[in-house]
N, C-alpha and C positions, 0 to 999 in steps of 0.2 A: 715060115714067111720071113722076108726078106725087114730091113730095117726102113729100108724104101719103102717097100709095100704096105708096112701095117703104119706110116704116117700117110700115107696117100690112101687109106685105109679109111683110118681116121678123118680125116679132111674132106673126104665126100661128102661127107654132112656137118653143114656150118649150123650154129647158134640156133638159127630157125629151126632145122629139121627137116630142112628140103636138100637134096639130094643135086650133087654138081653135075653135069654131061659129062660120059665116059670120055668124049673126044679130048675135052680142055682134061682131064685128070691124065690121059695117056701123055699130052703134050708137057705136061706138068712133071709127072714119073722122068720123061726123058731127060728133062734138061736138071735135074733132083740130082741124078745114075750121072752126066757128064761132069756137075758139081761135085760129085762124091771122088771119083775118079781122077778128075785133072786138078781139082782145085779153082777154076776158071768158071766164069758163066758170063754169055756174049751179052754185052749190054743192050746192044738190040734188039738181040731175043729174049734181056728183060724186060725195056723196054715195050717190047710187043706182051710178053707175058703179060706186065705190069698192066696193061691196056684192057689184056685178053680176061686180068682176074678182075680190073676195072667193071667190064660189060658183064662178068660172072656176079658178079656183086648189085649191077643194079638189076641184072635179069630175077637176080633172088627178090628183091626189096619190090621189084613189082610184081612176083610169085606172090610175096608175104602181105601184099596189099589186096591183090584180089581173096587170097584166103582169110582177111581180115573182113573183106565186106561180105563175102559168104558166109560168115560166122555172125555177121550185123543179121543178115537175111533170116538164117537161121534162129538167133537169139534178138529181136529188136529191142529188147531192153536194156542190151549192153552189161547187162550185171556181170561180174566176175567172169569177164572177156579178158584177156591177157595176151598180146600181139609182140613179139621181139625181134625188135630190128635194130641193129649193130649192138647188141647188148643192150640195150637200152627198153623199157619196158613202158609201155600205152597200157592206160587204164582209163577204158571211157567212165564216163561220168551216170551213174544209177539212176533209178526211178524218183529217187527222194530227193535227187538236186536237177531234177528239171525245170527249166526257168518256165516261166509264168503262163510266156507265148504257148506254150504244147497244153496249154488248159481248153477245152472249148465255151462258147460263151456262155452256157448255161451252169458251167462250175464255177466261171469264173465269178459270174453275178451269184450262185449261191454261197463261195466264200466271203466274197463283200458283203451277202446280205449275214451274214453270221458274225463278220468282224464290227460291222455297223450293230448288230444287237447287242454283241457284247458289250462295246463302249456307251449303247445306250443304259443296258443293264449297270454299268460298274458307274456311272451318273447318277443312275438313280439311286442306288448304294450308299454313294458319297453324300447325295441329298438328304436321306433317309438320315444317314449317320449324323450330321450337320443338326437336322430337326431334333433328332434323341438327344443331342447333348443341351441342346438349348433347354429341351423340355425338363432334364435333371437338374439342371441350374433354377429355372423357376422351380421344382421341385426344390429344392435345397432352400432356395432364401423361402419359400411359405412353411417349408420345418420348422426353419429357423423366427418368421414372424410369430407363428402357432406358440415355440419355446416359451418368445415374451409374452405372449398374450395370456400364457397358464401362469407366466412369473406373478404379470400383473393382478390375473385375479386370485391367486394365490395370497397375495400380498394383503390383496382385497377384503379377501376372506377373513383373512386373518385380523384385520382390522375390525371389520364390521363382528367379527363372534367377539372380538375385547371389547365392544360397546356394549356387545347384546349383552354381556358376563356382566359389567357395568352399571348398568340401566335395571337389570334384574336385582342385580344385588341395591341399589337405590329403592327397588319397588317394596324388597324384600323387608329393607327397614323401615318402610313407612308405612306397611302392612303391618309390622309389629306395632310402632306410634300408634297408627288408628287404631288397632284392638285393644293398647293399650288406654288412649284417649276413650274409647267405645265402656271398656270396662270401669272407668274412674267415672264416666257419667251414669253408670250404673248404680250409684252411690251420690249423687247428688239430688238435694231437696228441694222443690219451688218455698220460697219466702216471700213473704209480702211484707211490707214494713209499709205505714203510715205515717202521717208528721200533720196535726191540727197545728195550725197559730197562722200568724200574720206574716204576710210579704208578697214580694211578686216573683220570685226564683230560689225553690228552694234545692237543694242537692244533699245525700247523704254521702260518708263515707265511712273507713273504719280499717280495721285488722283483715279484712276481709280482701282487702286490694293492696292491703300494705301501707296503709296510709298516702297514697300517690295523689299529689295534686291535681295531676292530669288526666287521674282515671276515675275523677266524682262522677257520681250516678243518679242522674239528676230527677226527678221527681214531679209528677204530673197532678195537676189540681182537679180534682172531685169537682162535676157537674154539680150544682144546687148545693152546695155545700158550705154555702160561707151562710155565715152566724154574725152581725152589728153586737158587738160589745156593748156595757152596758151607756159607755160614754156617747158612742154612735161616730167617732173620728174613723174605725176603719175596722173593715171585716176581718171576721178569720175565717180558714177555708182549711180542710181536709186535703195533704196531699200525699199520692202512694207511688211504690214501684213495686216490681217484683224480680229478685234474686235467685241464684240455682248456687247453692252453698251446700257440702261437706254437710254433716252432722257437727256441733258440736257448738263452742261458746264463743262470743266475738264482742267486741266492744264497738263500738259507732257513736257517729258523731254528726250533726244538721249543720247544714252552713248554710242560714236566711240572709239571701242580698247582702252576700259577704262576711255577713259576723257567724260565728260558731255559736252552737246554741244546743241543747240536749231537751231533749222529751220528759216533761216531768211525770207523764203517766206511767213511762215505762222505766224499768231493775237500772239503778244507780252503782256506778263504783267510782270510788275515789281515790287520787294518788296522790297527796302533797294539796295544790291548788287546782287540778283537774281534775275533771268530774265529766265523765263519760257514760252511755247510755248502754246496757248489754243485750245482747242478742241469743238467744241460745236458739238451736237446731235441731229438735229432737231426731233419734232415727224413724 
């Protein structure tokens, strides 16, 4: 095969894949063979050529067109459809980028009704979330009042158990005093002491109180007991008390209407110019 023939060969079939008319290839071969030969080519009958591959060109391009909507017909999804015209490559658009329009109303309303749930859902989400946190916040500050409120009775506590520790130990030692007071009166005697003569207030005192001015023990007068002397100017009269005294020996002493005066019935002792009455306390 000639060098002519295998590009004219070649060149029956452009880009597309569709196939030139033998007529326009013979007329083409021709005028190839007179280029080859003289080195000339008539410019009218490029010109015309130029024309002739012009009409060859678009007769293909609306070949390539109908074969492209027969290929729609066949595939209307358009997926991985590939259409090539002047080198150039068409790629329709797929199932997953079809605009909204190609919905019918029944998708349409059940995608809005799904896009409307979701934003209701993700509202109520944020609400919820919103609540929860408020509610850990009140949570936290009543931890945190509870904290003080254990400080406080802590604190409480602690106080009121240092009283009761306090207050026991006070009870403690005034239960020993009373048993000890309880035990010492266990040991105490009733006394009665008497005083006959004259006056109108008489009081004893003695060793017995310490000799305290302010702690005389004053002395009450005997019903029917007064006695006219023999002069008859003034009664004498019987008067007593009675004492809770210790065992043992005491000295005493009468104070009639101020002056100090001694018993001359009852045990004497003397010390220098004082003369004192005694007492004794058997057990």
């Amino acid at each position: 095969m000639s060098i002519t023939e295998n590009i004219f060969t070649n060149a029956t079939t452009d880009s597309t894949g569709i196939s030139v008319e033998p007529s326009i290839n013979s007329s083409l071969q021709e005028k190839v063979a007179k280029f080859i030969q003289s080195g000339e080519l008539d410019a009218a009958a490029g010109h015309e050529e130029g024309m002739g591959a012009t009409e060859t060109k678009d007769s293909v391009e609306t070949e390539s067109i109908s074969l492209h909507k027969e290929s729609l017909e066949h595939n209307p999804s358009g997926c991985s459809t590939r259409t090539i015209l002047n080198g150039s490559t068409f790629k329709p658009v797929g199932d997953d980028h079809l605009p909204a329009e190609g919905l019918t109303g029944a998708d349409a309303d059940k995608v809005l009704d799904v896009e409307t749930r979701k934003r209701e859902n993700q509202a109520e989400i944020t609400k919820l979330k919103l609540m929860l946190h408020q509610k850990e916040l009140e949570l936290s500050r009543l931890k945190e009042q509870i904290q003080k409120e254990k400080l406080s009775l802590s604190n409480l506590q602690m106080k009121a158990e240092a009283e009761i520790n306090k207050a026991q130990k006070l009870i403690s030692e005034k239960d020993e005093e009373l048993q000890a007071a309880e035990e010492s009166l266990l040991g105490l005697k009733e006394v009665k002491i008497q005083y006959r003569g004259e006056g109108e207030i008489v009081e004893v005192t003695g060793s017995f109180n310490g000799w305290d001015p302010d702690h005389r023990i004053g002395m009450d007068p005997q019903p029917s007991s007064g006695i006219t002397d023999p002069i008859g100017s003034r009664k004498s009269r019987l008067w007593s008390t009675t004492l809770w005294l210790y065992p043992g020996t005491y000295e005493i002493k009468f104070i009639v209407d101020g002056e100090w005066r001694i018993d001359p019935e009852r045990e004497l002792v003397t010390r220098g110019t004082i003369h004192n009455n005694i007492l004794r306390v058997d057990r």
